[in-house]
C-alpha positions in Angstrom: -6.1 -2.0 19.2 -5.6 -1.7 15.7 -1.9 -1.6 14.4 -0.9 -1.1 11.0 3.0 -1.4 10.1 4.4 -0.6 6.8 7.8 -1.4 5.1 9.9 -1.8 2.3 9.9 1.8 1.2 13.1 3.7 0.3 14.9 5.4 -3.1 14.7 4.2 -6.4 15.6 5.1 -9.6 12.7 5.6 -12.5 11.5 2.6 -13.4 12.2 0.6 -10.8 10.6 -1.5 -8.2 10.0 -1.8 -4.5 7.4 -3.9 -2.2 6.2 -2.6 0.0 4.2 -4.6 3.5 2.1 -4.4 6.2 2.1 -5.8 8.8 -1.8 -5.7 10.4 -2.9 -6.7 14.2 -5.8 -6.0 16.7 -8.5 -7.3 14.6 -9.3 -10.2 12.4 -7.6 -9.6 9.3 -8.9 -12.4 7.0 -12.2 -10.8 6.6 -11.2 -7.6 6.2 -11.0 -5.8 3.0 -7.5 -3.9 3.0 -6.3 -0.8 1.0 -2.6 1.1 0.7 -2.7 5.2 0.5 -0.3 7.8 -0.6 0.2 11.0 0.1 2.4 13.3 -1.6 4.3 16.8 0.0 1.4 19.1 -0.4 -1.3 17.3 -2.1 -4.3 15.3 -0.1 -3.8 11.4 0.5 -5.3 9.2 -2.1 -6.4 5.6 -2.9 -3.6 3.4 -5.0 -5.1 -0.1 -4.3 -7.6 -2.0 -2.4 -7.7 -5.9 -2.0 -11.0 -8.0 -0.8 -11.0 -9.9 2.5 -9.9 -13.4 0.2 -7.7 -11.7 -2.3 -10.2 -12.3 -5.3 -10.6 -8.9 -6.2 -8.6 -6.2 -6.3 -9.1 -2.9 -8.0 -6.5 0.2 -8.8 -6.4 4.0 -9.4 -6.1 4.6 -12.8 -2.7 6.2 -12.2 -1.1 3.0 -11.5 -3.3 0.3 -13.4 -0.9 -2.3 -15.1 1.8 -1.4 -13.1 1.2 -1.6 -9.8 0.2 -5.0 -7.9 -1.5 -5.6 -4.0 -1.8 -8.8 -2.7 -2.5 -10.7 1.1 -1.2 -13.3 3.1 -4.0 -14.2 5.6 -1.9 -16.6 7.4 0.5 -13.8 8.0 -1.4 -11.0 8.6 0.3 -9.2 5.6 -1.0 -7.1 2.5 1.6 -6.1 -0.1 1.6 -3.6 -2.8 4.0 -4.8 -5.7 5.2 -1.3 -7.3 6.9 -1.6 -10.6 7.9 0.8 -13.6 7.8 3.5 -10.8 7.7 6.8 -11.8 8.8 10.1 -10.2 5.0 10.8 -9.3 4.6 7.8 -7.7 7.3 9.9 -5.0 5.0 10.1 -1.4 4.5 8.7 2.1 2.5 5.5 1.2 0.0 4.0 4.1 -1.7 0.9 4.3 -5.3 0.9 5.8 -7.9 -1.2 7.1 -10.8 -0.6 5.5 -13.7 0.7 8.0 -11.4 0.8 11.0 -10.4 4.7 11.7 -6.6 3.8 12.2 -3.8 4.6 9.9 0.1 3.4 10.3 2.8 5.7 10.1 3.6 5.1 6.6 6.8 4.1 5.2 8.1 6.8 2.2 8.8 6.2 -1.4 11.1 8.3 -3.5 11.8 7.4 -7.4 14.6 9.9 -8.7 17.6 9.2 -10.9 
């Protein structure tokens, strides 16, 4: 079946970075368009970033455009979301997701506060 592991979350001070992964198995990853979620204490999850099946084109909410970057290593199965100058409202639970499959990892959290 589907698994979806993310990583690399943790606390960081305003403007900072982390990088976050995820780790994807149970189906063919390399021609599948990927996405990372967040989801903040009390407010509904929403898209950051999706990246086409080859990496060619990626696109961004506008709440993270020019700062944020999401990237894939076919070969490994991987799809990374660079996060830089983070922000204290970039704080939430950030998931990585297949696109069209109905599965969701368990998140890994992000916390920027000084």
């Amino acid at each position: 079946q589907v698994q979806l592991v993310e990583s690399g979350g943790g606390l960081v001070q305003p403007g900072g970075s982390l990088t976050l992964s995820c780790a994807a198995s149970g189906f063919t990853f390399s021609r599948n368009a990927m996405s990372w979620y967040r989801q903040a204490p009390g407010k509904e999850r929403e898209l950051v970033a999706v990246i086409s099946s080859t990496g060619g084109n990626a696109q961004f909410a506008d709440s993270v455009k020019g700062r944020f970057t999401i990237s894939r290593d076919n070969a490994k199965n991987t799809v990374y979301l660079q996060m830089n100058t983070l922000k204290p409202e970039d704080t939430a639970v950030y998931f990585c997701y297949a696109v069209g499959y109905p599965y969701w990892g368990q998140g890994t959290q992000v916390t920027v506060s000084s």
